[in-house]
C-alpha positions in Angstrom: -11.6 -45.1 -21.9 -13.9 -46.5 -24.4 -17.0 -44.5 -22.7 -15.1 -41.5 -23.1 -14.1 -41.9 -26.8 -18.3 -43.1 -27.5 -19.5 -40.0 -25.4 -17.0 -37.8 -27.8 -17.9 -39.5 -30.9 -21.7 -38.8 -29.8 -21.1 -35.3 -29.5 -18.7 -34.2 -32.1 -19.3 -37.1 -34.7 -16.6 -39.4 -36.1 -13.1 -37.8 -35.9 -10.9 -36.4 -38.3 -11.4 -33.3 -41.0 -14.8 -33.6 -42.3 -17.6 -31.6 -43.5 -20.2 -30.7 -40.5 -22.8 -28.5 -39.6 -22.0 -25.7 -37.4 -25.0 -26.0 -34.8 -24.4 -22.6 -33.3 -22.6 -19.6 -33.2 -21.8 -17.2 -36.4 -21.9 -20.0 -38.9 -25.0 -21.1 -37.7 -26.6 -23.8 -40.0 -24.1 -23.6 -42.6 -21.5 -26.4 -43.6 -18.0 -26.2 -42.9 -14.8 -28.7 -42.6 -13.9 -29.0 -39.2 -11.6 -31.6 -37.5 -12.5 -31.9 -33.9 -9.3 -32.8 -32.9 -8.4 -29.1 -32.9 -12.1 -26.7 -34.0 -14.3 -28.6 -31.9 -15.5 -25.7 -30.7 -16.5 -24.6 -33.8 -19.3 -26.3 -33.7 -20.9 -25.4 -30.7 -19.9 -21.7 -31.4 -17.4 -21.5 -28.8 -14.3 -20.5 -31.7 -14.4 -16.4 -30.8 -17.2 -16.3 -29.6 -16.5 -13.1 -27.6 -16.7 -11.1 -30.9 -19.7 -12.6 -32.2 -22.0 -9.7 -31.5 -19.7 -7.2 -32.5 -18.6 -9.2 -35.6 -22.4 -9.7 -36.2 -23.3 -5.7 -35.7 -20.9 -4.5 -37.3 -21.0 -6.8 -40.9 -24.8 -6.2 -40.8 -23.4 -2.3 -41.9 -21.2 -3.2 -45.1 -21.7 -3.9 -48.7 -17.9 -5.2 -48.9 -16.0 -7.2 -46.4 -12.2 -7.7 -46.2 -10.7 -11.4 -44.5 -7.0 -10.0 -43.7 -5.5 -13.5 -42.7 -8.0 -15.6 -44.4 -7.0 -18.7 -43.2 -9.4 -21.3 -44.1 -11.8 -18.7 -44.6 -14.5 -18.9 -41.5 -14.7 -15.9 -41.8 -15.1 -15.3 -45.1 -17.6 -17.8 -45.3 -19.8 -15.7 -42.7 -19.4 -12.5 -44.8 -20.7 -14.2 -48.0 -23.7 -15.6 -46.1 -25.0 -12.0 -45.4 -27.5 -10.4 -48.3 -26.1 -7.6 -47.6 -22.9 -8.1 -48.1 -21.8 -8.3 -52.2 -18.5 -8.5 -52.3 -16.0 -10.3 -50.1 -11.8 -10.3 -50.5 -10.3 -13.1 -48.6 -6.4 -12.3 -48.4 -4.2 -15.0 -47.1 -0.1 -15.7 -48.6 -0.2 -19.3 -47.5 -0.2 -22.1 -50.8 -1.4 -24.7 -48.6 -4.9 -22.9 -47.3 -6.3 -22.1 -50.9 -8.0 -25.4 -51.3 -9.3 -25.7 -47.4 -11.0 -22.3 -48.6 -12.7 -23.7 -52.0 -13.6 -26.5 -50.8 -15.6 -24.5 -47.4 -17.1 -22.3 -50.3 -18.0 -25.3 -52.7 -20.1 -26.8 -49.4 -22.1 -23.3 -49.3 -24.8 -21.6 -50.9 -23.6 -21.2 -54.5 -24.2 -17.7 -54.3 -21.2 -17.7 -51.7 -18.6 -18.3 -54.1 -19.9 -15.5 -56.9 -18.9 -12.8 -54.2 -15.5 -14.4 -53.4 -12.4 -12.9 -54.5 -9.3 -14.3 -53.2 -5.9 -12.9 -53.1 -3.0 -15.2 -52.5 -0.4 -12.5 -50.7 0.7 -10.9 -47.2 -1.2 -7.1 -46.8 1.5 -4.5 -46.2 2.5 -1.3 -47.4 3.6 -1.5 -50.2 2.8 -3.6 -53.3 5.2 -6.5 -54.8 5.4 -10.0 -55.9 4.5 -11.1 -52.1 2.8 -8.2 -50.6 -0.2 -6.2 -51.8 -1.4 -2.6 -50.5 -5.5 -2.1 -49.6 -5.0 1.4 -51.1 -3.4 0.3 -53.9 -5.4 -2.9 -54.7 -8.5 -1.7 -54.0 -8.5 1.8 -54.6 -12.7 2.1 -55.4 -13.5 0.3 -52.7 -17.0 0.0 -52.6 -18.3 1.3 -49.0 -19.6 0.7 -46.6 -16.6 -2.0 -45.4 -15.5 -4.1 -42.4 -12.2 -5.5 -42.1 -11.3 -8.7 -40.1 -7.9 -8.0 -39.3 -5.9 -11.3 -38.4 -2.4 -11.0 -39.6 0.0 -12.4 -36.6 2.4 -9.3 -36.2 1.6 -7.3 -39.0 -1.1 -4.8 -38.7 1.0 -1.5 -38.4 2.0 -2.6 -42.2 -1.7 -3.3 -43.0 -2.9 -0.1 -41.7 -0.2 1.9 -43.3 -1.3 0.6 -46.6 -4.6 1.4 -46.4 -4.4 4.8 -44.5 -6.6 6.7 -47.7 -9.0 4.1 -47.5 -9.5 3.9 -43.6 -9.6 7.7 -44.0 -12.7 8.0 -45.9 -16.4 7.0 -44.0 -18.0 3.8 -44.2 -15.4 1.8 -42.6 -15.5 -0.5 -39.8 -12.8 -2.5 -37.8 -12.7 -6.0 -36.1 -8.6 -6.6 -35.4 -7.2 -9.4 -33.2 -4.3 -8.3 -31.4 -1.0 -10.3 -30.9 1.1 -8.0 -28.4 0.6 -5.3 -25.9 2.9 -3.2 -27.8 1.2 -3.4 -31.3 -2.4 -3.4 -29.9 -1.4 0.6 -28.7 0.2 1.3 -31.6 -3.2 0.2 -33.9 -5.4 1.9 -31.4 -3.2 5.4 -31.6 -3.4 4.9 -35.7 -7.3 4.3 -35.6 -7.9 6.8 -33.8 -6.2 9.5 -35.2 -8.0 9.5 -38.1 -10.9 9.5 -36.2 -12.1 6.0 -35.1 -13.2 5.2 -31.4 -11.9 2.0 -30.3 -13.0 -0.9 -27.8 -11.0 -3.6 -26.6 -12.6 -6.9 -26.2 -10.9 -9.3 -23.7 -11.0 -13.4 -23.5 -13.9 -14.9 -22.2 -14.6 -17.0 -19.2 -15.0 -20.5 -21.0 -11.2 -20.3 -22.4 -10.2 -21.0 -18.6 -12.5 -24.6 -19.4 -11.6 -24.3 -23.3 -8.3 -23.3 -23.8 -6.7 -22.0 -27.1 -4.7 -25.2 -28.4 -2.2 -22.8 -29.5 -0.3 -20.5 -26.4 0.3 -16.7 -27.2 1.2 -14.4 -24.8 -1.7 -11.6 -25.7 -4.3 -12.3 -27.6 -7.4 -10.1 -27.7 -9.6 -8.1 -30.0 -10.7 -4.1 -30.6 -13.2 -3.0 -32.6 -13.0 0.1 -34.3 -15.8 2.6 -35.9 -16.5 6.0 -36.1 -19.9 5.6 -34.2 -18.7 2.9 -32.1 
């Protein structure tokens, strides 16, 4: 038992939540707060890693990027690390996640913060004490945009609420999908107003590295208009 616990130690460092380096994958030589117990794969980029390219490509295109379900803003984080990228809107209702995402900024580049903006509500349809719009919000947008798209049930309500902005050119989709159901639903909505669409499916590893977490479906699609 004790080798096991020293060989785990060795690898991912002491436990518990603590600052670390992420030695591969998307955040790649930055610093982030990562408790092993459930990230570890974080730091070997093994957390998504099945988007990574895509997510990659397709950030390498905007100016603004928009963190839909924030959480403790990985992504987010990524976005701000890009030159390219100048502004970045992390959205995310939950009280409790705010200072996990300050502090993951405050660990950064200083330059990270500057392009941060963070909203503390649920993305719907409609525009309230709780719930903010994308069209409403943000309605001069600055394009060329991707949206990260992680909202748990949601996304119909999302979308619906940022139809004018979706509409115009410039924008660019990675969603994560929760349910057969809603996954068909998104794709129909993307691409009627003209998006192509490509669904992105688990990778091998997860049969070695499960999800701690157990959902039913859970995949990506990416979405563009020159997919």
């Amino acid at each position: 038992m004790w080798i096991k616990k020293a060989v785990k130690h060795t690898l991912l460092g002491a436990p518990g939540n603590r600052v670390r380096t992420i030695n591969s994958g998307l955040l790649k030589g930055l610093q982030f707060n990562v408790d092993t117990a459930f990230k570890s794969m974080r730091l070997f980029g093994f957390d998504e890693r099945e988007i990574e390219s895509d997510v990659r490509r397709l950030a390498s295109r905007a100016v603004s990027a928009l963190d839909i379900g924030a959480n403790d803003g990985w992504y987010s984080v990524f976005f701000a690390s890009l030159p390219n990228i100048k502004h970045v809107y992390a959205f995310e209702p939950g009280n409790n996640v705010i200072p996990s995402v300050q502090d993951n900024f405050a660990v950064n580049d200083p330059s990270f913060a500057k392009k941060l903006t963070y909203i503390n509500k649920f993305v719907g349809d409609h525009t309230d004490d709780q719930f903010c719009s994308i069209d409403e919000l943000l309605p001069d947008l600055t394009l060329p945009a991707i949206f990260k798209v992680d909202v748990d049930g949601g996304e119909m309500d999302v979308f619906r609420g940022a139809k004018k902005t979706l509409a115009k050119d410039g924008c660019v989709m990675v969603l994560e999908t929760h349910s057969l159901d809603l996954e068909n639903e998104c794709q129909k909505f993307l691409v009627d107003l003209g998006y192509k669409t490509r669904i992105v499916n688990n990778g091998w590893y997860r049969a070695f590295i499960p999800e701690t977490r157990k959902i039913e479906h859970n995949r990506w699609m990416m979405a563009a208009r020159d997919l």
